[in-house]
LUMMIMAR-936588 format. One record per residue (C-alpha): chain; x, y, z. Coordinates in nm, 2 decimals. Example, Ala and Ser with C-alpha at 12.3 -4.5 7.8 and 13.67 -1.06 7.14 Angstrom:
kette  px  py  pz
A  1.23  -0.45  0.78
A  1.37  -0.11  0.71
This chain:
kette  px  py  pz
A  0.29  1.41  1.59
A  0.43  1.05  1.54
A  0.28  0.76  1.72
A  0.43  0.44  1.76
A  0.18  0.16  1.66
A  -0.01  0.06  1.95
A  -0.37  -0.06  2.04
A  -0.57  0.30  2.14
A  -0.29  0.47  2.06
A  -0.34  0.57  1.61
A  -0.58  0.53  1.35
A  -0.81  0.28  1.45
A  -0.87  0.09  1.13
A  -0.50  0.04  1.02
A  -0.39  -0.03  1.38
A  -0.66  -0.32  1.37
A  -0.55  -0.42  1.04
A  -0.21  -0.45  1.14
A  -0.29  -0.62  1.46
A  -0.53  -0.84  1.21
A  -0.24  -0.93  0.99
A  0.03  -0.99  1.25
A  -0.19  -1.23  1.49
A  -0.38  -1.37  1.17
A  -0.71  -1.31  1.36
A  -0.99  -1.21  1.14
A  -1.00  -0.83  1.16
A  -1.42  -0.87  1.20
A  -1.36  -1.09  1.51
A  -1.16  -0.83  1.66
A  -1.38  -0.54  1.59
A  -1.70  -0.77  1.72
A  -1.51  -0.92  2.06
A  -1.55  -1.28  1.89
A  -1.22  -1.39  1.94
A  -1.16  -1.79  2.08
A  -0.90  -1.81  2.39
A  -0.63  -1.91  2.16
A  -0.71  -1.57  1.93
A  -0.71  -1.39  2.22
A  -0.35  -1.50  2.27
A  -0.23  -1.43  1.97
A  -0.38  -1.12  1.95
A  -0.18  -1.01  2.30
A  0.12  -1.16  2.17
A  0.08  -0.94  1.84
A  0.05  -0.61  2.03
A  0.35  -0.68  2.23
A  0.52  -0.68  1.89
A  0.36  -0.42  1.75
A  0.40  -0.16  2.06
A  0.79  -0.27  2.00
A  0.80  -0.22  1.67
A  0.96  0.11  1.50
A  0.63  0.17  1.30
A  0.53  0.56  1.32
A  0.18  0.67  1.20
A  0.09  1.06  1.12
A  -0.25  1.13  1.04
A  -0.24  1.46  1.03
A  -0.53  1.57  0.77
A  -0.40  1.79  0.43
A  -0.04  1.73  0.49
A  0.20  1.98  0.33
A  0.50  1.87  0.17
A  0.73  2.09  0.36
A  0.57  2.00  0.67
A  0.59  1.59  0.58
A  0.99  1.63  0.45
A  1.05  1.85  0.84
A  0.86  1.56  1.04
A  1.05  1.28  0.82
A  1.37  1.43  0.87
A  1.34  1.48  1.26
A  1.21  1.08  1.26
A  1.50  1.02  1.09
A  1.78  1.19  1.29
A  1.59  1.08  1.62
A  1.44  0.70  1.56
A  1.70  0.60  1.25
A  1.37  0.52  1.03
A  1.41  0.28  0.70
A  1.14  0.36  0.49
A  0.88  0.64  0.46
A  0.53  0.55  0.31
A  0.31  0.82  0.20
A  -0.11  0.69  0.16
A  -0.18  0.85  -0.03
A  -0.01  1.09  -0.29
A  -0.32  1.25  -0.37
A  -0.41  1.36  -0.03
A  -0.11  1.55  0.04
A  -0.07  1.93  -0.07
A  0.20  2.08  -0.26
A  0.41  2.40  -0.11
A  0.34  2.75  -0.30
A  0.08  2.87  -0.56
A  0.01  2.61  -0.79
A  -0.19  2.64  -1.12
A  -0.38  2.31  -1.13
A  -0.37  2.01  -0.96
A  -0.16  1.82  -1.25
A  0.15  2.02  -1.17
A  0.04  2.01  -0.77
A  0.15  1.64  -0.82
A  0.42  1.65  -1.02
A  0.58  1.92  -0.75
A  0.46  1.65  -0.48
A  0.64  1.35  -0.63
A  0.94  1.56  -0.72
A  0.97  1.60  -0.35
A  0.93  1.33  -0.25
A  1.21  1.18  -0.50
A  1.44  1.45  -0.31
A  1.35  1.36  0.03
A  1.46  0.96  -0.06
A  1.77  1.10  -0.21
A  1.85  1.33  0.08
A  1.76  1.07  0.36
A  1.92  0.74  0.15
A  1.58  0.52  0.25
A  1.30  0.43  0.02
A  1.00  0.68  -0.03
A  0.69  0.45  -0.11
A  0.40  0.66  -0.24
A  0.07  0.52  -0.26
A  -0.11  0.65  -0.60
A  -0.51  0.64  -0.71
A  -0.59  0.51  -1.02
A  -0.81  0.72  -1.29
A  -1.17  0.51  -1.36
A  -1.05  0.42  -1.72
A  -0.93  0.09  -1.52
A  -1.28  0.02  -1.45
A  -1.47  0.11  -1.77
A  -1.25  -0.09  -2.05
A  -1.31  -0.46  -2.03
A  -0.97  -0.54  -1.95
A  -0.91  -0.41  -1.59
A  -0.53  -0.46  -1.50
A  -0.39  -0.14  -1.44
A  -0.11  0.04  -1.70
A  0.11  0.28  -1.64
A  -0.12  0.54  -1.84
A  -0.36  0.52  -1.53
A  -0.19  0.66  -1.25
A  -0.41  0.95  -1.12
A  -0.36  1.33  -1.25
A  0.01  1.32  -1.35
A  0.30  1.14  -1.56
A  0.55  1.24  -1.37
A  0.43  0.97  -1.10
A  0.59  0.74  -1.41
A  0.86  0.96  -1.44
A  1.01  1.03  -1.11
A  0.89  0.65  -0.96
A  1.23  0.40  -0.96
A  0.97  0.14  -0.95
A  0.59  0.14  -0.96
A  0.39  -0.20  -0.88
A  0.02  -0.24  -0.94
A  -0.22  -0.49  -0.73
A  -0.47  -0.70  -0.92
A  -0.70  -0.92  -0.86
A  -0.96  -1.11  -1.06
A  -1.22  -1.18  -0.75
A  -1.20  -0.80  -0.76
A  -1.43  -0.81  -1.07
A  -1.54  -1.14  -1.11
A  -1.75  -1.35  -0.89
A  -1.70  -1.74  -0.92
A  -2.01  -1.77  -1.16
A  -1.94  -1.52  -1.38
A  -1.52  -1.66  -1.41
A  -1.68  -2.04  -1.50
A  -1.90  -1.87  -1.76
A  -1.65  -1.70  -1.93
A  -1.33  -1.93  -1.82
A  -1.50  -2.28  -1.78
A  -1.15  -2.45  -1.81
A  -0.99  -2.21  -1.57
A  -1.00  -2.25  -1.18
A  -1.14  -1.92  -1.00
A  -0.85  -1.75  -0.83
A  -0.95  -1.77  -0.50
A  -0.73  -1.50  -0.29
A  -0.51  -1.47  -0.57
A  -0.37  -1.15  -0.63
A  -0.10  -1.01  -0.95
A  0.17  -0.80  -0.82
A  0.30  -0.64  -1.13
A  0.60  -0.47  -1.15
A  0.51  -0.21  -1.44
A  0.84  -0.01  -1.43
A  1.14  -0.10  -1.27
A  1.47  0.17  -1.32
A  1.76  -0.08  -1.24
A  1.59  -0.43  -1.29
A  1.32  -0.60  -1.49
A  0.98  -0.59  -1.50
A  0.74  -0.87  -1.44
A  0.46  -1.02  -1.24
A  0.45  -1.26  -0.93
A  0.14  -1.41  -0.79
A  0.07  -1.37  -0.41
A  -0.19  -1.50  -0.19
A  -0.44  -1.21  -0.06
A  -0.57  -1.29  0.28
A  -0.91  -1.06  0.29
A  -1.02  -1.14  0.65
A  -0.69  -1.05  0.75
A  -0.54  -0.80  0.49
A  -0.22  -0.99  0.45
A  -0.02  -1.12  0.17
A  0.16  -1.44  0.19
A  0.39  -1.62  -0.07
A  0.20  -1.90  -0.28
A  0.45  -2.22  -0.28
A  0.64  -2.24  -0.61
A  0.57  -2.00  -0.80
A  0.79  -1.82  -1.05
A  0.82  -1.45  -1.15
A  0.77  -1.41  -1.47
A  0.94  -1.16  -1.70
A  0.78  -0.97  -1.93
């Protein structure tokens, strides 16, 4: 059921992601076999961390809620886990009869608010987004488009969007419309749209694509909104 984070041994694709980010080896050289001598060392080194590290994967396809809260707990009790991450809400299944798939969520993230509560370690649930963020003109996500239900808003002690302007704007298209603005190259927005015991705001990150990792960008400031 759980399987520690190893090369051959998980889903392939976030396995190789992970093994992208840690050794900062493009993840298409990996895939490919292109990799120099000195990524081929890194990459080693990176598994040997990895197979170390107390990162558990379950792929198990239409998860149940009772049958996610019974494998967390025995993690828990048996490997003294930290933090729980569930990607993504909408692919798990609620317990019982439910009436439509609005109230399916709102039973899944009530859960899930219980099982952080119960276990004293952070539950992070990963959400989709309805298309309303892609039709309007301004596409930074709001609180009014999580996916399906508001009690994701409701129950959620904090909820943080990703944005990112290269998402939707190739460099042409950002000169045209922002001559006097430089394109944001790897930039991504981390907003903080709710936070229960602190403030909200928005802090810029650097988004490594070829490696799916996020690194801090040198003096920057949160700002508060």
């Amino acid at each position: 059921l759980y399987r520690p984070v190893q090369p051959g041994n998980g889903p392939g694709c976030l396995v190789q992601r992970l093994l992208s980010s840690e050794a900062r080896v493009n993840s298409r050289r990996i895939r490919l076999g292109l990799n120099t001598e000195d990524e081929e060392r890194r990459i080693m080194e990176a598994q040997g961390k990895l197979s170390e590290a107390p990162i558990y994967i379950d792929d198990s396809p239409q998860l149940r809620v009772v049958e996610m809260r019974s494998k967390a707990r025995r993690l828990y009790y048996e490997r003294g886990i930290d933090l729980i991450i569930v990607d993504y809400l909408q692919l798990m299944q609620a317990d019982g009869r439910i009436q439509n798939r609005v109230q399916e969520i709102s039973d899944i993230t009530r859960a899930l608010k219980a099982l952080a509560r119960e276990l004293d370690v952070p539950v992070v649930a990963v959400s989709q987004l309805s298309r309303a963020v892609e039709w309007r003109a301004a596409h930074r996500p709001q609180l009014s488009d999580l996916r399906e239900s508001g009690s994701i808003e409701q129950d959620a002690d904090l909820v943080v969007f990703i944005y990112r302007d290269e998402a939707y704007y190739t460099e042409e298209e950002w000169q045209n419309q922002y001559p006097d603005k430089e394109y944001p190259r790897e930039v991504a927005d981390i907003i903080i749209a709710k936070h229960r015991n602190g403030p909200t705001g928005q802090v810029k990150l650097r988004f490594r694509y070829s490696l799916t990792r996020f690194e801090n960008i040198a003096k920057v400031e949160p700002t508060l909104l």
